[in-house]
PAZAPA-4460 file (N, C-alpha, C; in steps of 0.05 Angstrom, whole numbers, plus 32768, in hexadecimal, padded with zeros to 4 digits):
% residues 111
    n_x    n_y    n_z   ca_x   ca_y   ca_z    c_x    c_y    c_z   seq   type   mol
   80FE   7FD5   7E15   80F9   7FD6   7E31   80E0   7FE6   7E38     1      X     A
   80E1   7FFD   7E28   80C5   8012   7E2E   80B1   7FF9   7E20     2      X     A
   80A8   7FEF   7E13   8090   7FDB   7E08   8093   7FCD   7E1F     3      X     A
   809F   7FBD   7E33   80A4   7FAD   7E40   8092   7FBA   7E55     4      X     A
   80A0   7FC5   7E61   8089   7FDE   7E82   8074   7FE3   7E71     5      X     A
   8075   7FEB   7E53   8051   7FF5   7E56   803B   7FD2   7E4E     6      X     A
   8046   7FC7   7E4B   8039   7FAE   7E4B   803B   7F9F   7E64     7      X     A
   8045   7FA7   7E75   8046   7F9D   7E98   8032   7FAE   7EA4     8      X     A
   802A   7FC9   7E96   8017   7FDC   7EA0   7FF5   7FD5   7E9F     9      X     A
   8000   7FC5   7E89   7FE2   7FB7   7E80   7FD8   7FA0   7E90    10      X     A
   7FE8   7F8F   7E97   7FEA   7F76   7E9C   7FD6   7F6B   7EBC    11      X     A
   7FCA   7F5B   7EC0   7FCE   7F48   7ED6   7FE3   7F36   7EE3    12      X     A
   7FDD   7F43   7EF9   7FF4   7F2D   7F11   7FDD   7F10   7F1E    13      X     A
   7FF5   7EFA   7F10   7FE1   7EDF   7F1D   7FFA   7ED7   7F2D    14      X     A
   7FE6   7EC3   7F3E   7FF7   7EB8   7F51   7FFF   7E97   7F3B    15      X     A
   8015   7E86   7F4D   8021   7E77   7F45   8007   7E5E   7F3F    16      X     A
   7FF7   7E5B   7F48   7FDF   7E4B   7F42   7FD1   7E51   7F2F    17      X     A
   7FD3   7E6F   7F24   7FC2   7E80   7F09   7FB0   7E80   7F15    18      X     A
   7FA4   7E8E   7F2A   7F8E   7EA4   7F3B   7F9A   7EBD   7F35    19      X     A
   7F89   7ECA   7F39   7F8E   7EEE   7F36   7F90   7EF4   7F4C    20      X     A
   7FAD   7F0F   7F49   7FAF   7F1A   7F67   7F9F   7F35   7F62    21      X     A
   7FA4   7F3C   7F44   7FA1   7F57   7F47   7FAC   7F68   7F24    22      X     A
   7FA8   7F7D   7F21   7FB1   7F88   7F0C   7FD4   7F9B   7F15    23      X     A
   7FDD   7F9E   7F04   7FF9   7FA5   7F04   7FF6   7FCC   7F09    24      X     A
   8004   7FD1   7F1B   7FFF   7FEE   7F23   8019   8000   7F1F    25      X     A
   8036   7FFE   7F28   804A   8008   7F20   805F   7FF4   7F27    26      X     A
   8074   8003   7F12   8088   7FEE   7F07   809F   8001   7F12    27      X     A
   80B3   7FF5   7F19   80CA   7FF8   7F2A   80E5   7FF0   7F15    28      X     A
   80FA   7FFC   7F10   810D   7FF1   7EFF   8124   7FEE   7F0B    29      X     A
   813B   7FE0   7F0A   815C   7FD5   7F12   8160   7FF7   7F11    30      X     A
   8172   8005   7F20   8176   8018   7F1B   8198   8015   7F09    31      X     A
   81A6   8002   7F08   81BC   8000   7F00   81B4   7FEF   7EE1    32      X     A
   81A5   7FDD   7EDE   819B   7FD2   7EC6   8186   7FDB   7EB0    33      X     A
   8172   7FEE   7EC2   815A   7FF3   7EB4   814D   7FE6   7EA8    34      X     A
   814F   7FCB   7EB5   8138   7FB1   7EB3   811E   7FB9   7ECD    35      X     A
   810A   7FAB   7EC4   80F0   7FAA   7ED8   80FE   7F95   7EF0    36      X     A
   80F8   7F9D   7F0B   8100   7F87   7F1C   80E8   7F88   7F30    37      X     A
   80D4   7F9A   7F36   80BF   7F99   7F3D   80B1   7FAA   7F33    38      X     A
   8094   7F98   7F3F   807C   7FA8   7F33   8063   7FA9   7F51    39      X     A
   8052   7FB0   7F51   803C   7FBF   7F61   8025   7FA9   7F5C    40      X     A
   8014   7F97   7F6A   8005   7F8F   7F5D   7FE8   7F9E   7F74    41      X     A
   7FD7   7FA7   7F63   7FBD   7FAF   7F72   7FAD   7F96   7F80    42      X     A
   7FA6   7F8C   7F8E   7F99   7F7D   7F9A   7F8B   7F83   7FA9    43      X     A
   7F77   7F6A   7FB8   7F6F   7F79   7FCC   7F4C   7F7A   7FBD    44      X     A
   7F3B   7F7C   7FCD   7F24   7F8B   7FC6   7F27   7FA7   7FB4    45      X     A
   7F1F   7FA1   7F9D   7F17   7FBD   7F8C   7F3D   7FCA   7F88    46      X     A
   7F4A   7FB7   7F8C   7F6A   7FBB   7F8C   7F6D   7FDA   7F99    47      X     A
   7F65   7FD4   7FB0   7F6A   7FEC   7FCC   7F88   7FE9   7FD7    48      X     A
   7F91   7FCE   7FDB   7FA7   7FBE   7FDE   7FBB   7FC8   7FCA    49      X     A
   7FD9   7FD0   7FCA   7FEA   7FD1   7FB5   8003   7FC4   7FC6    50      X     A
   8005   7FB1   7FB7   8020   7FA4   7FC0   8038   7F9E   7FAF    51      X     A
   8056   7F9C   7FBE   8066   7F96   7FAE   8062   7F7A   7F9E    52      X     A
   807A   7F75   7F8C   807B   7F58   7F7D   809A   7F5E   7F74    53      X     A
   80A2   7F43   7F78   80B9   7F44   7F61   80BA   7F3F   7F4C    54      X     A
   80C5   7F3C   7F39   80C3   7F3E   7F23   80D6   7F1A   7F1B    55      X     A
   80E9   7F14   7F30   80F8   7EFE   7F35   80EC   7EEA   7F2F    56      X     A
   80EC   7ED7   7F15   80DD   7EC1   7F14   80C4   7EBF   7F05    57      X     A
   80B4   7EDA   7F03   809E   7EDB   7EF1   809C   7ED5   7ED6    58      X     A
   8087   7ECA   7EC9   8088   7ECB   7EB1   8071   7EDC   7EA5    59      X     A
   807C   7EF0   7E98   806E   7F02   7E86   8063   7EFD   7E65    60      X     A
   8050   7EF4   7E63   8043   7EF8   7E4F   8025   7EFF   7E4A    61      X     A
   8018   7F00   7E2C   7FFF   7F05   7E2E   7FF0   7F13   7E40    62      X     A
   7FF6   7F34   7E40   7FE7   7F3D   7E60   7FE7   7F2D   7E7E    63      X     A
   7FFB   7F1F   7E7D   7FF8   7F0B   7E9B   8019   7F15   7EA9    64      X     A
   801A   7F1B   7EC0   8034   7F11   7ECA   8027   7EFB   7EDF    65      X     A
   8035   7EE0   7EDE   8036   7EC6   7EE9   8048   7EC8   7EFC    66      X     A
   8046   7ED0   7F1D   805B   7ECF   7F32   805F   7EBB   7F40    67      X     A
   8074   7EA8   7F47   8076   7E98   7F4E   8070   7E96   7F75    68      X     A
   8057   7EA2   7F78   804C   7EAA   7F90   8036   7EA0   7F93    69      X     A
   8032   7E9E   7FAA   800B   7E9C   7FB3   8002   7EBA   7FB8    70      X     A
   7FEB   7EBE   7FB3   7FDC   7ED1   7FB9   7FDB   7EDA   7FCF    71      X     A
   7FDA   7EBE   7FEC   7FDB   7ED0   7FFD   7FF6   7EE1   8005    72      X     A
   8019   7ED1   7FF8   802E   7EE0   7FFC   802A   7EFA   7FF3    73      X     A
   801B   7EF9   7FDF   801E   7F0C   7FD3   8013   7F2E   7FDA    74      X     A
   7FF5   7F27   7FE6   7FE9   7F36   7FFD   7FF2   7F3A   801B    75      X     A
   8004   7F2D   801E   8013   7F38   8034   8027   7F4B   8036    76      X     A
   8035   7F4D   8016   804A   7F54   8015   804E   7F72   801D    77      X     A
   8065   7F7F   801F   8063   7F9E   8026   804D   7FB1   800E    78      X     A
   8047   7FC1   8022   803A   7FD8   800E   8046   7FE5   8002    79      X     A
   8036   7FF2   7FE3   804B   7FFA   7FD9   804E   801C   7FDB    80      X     A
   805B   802A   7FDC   8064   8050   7FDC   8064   8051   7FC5    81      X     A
   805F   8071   7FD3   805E   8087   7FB3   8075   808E   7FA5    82      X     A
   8086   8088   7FB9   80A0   808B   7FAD   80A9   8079   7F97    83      X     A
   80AA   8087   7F83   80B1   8079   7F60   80CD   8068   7F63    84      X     A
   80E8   806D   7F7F   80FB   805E   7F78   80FC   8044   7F98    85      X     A
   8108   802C   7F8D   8109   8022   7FAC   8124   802D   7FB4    86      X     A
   8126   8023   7FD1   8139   8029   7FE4   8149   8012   7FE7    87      X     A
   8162   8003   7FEA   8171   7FF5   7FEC   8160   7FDF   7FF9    88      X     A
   8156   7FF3   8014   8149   7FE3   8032   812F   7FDA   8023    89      X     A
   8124   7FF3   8018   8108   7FDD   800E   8105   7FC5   7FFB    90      X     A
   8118   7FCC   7FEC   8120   7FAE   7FDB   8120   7F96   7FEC    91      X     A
   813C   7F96   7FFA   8141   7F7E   800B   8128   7F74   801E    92      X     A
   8112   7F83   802B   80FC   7F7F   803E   80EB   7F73   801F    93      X     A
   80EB   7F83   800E   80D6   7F6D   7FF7   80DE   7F51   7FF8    94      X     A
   80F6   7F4C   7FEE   8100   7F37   7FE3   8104   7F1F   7FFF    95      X     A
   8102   7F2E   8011   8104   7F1E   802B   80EF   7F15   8031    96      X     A
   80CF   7F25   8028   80BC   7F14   802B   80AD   7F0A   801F    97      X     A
   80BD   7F04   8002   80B5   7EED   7FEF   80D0   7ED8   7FF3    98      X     A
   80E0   7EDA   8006   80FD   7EBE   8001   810E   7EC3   7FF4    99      X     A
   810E   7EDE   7FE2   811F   7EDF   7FCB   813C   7EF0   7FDD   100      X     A
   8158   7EE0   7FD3   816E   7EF4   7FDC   816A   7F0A   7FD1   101      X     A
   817C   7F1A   7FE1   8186   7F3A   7FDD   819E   7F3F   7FDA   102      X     A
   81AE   7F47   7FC9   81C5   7F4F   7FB7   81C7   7F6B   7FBD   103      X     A
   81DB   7F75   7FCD   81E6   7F8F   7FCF   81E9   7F9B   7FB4   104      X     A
   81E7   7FB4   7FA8   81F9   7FB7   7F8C   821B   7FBE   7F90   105      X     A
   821E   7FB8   7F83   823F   7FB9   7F84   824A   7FD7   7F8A   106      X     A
   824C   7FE7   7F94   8255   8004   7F96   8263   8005   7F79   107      X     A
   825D   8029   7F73   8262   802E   7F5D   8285   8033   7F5E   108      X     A
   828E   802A   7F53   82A9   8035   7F48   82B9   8051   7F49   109      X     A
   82CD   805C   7F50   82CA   807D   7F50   82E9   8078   7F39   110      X     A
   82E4   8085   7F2D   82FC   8084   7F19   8305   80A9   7F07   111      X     A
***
């Protein structure tokens, strides 16, 4: 998994056409899985722009993540914070403005 984020660190974000949005800026993990579920892509002029991405649907290989997005969804999308973890709310507003559902997590168990 650590080889995985540091080779997403390297990588380009293309859009679903294979245009470039941008280079990959920070990586976001499942907090219950510790899988990658988003990443940051710099865009924008001189990647001034940092936006979310999901990770939903991409294909990762050879320094490329392939998002099943247009560029311009992709530059619209929310900006991204300094804050290293998301918020429930900011998840669901990502995933809402790429189409993708939002899945509550299941509350934890108290036992």
């Amino acid at each position: 998994m650590a080889d995985q984020r540091e080779g997403l660190r390297k990588s380009i974000v293309i859009d679903d056409e294979g245009s470039r949005i941008g280079s990959v800026g920070r990586i976001y993990l499942d907090d219950a899985t510790g899988e990658v579920t988003f990443l940051t892509a710099r865009a924008g002029l001189f990647g001034q722009r940092e936006v979310f991405v999901p990770l939903a649907g991409a294909l990762v290989s050879d320094g490329l993540v392939e998002v099943p997005f247009s560029t311009e969804l992709v530059k619209r999308a929310p900006l991204a914070t300094d804050d290293p973890h998301l918020t429930p709310d900011q998840e669901a507003a990502i995933l809402r403005h790429y189409g993708l559902p939002f899945i509550l997590p299941e509350p934890s168990s108290l036992n």
